[in-house]
N, C-alpha and C positions, 0 to 999 in steps of 0.2 A: 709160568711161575714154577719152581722149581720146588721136590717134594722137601726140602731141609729147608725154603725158606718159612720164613714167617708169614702169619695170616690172622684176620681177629676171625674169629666162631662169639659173635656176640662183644661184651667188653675183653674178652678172655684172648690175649696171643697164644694161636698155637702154631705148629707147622702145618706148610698147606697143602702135603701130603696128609694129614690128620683130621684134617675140616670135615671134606664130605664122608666120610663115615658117624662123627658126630653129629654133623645135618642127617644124617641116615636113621639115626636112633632119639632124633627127636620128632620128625615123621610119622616112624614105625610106634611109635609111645601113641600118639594124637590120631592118629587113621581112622580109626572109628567112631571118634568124636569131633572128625576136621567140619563137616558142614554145619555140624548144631554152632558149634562154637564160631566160626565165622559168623552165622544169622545173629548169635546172642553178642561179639564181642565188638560188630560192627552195626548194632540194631536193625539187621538185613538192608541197610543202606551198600554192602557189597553188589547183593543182584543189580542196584541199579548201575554201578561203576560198571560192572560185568555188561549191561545189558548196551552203554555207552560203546564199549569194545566193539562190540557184536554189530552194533551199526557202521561201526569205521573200519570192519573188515574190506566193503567191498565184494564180498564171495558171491561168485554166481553160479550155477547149476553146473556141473562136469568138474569145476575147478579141486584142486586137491590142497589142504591143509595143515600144516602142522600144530596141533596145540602141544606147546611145550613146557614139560613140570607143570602138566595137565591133571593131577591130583584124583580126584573122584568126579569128570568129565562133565562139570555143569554148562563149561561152553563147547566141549564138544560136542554136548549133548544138543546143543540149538543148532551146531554149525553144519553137524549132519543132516539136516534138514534145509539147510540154506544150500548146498551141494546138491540135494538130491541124490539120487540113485545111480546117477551116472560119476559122481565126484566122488572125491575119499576124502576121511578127514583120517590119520593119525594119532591118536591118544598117547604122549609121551612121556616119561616120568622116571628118574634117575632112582626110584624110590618104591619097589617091591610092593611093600604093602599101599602105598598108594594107590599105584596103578588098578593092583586085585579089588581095591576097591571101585576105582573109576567102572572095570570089566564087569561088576558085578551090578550097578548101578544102571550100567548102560543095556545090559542085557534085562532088567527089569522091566526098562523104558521100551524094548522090543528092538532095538536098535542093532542091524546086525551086520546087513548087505553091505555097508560104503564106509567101515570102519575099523581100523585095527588097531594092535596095543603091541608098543617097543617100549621097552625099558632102554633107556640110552643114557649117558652122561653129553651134559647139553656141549660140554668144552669140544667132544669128539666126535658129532653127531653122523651118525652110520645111514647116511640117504647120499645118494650123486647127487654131484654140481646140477644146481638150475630146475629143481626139482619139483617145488612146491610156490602153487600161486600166493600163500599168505602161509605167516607165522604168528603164532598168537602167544602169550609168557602172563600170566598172571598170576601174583606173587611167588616170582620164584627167582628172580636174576638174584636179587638178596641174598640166594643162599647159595650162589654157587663160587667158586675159590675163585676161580681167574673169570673175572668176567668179559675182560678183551678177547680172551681167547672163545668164548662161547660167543661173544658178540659176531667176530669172525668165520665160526661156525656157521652158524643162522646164516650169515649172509651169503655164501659162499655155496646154501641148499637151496636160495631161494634163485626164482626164474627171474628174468629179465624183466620189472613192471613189477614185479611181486613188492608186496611190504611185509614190513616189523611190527608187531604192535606190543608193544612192553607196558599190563599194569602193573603199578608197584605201588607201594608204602614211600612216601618223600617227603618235602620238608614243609611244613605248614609255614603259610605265608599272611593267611587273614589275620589284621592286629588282634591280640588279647588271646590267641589261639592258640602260642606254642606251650604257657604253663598249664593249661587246661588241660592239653594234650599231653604233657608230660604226668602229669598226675594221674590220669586216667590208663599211662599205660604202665607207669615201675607202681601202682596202687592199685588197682582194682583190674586189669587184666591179667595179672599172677594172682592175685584171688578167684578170677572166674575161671581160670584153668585148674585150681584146686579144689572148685565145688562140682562144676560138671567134666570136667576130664580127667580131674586125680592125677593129674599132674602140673603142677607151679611152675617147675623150673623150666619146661620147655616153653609156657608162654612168656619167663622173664628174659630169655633166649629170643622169643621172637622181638619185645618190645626192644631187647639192644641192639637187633639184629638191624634193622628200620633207621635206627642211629645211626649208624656204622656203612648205611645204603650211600652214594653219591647223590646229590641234589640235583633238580631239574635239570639246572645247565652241564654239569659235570658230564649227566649222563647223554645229555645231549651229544657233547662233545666225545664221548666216545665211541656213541653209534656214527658218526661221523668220521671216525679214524678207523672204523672196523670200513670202512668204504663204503656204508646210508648215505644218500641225500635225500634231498628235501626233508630234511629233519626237525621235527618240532613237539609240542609238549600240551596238553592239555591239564590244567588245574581241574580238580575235582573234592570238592569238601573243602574249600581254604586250601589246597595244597598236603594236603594230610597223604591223597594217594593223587598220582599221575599219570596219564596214557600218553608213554611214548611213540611214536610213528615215523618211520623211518622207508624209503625206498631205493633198492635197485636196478637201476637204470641201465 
């Protein structure tokens, strides 16, 4: 995608030279309040989506990982353990203050030997071909400009046998689900962002952002032209969020 064309940041068209600096400053706003506010805006029903992931990595002891727009490292933080001492996991994140907080969180956790931290932009990602036995992405493809081109990325670091796993925000599919879910997100998730994060606009940013994501099959369909097989989709919560899965071969 080319930096004059157009792009949505939410409902808003900008140029998509433009985007990720405003994904960058709405990040940088929320860093400090990114994990309370996932626990309270998803009634900690996220760990479990997260914990789903975690199981359908696959990773086994030596194997090396990449979590990407890995934020403040809660599943690098497991995945470092599923690797062992002998494996790496990568902590990645197009986004400064994220990252400083994943580093900071993870070094709490005692975490030191089989771990490092790149800031990268996911479209351009800075590892050789064939690199990494799994890729991990939880909530974050949503926010990046060109996603075929990050799709491409990914695939093109991972090793032969390696998989995709993309969680994301998608399209509710249980009946009676989608006004429910719209109400709770243009009402009351920009109010929960204005009492504990002191900031509104960035959570009404993220509620349009979710709209604005491709649907299961869409996204299906382009991890399959990024050149994924076996590609397929897990519901979770009525379809509200979904784990993509993708390998190649």
């Amino acid at each position: 995608m080319k930096s004059n064309e157009e792009t949505h940041f939410g409902f808003e068209q900008v140029k998509a030279g433009e985007k990720a600096g405003k994904v960058a400053e709405v990040f940088h706003s929320v860093a400090d309040k990114y994990d309370i506010m996932n626990d309270v805006m998803s009634f900690g029903v996220h760990r479990l989506w997260k914990r789903f992931t975690l199981a359908q990595t696959g990773l086994k002891n030596g194997q090396r990982v990449l979590d990407l727009a890995g934020g403040t490292g809660d599943l690098a933080l497991k995945m470092s353990r599923m690797v062992g001492d002998s494996g790496e996991v990568v902590l990645s994140d197009i986004n400064g203050s994220m990252l400083s907080n994943g580093r900071d969180r993870l070094t709490d956790e005692g975490v030191a030997g089989n771990i490092r931290y790149v800031q990268a932009n996911a479209e351009c990602l800075p590892f050789p071909d064939d690199y990494f036995d799994c890729i991990t992405m939880a909530f974050g493809l949503r926010n990046v400009t060109d996603k075929d081109m990050a799709l491409r990325s990914m695939q093109r670091i991972l090793k032969p046998g390696g998989r995709l796993l993309v969680l994301e925000f998608s399209k509710p599919v249980a009946p009676g689900l989608s006004p429910v879910y719209d109400f709770y997100s243009f009402k009351l998730l920009p109010m929960m962002g204005k009492v504990i994060a002191n900031d509104e606009e960035s959570y009404r940013y993220l509620a349009e952002s979710i709209r604005m994501h491709p649907d299961q099959d869409t996204l299906k369909s382009m991890m399959q032209e990024a050149g994924f097989e076996r590609c397929d989709y897990h519901n979770l919560t009525g379809g509200i969020v979904a784990l993509h899965k993708g390998f190649k071969l």
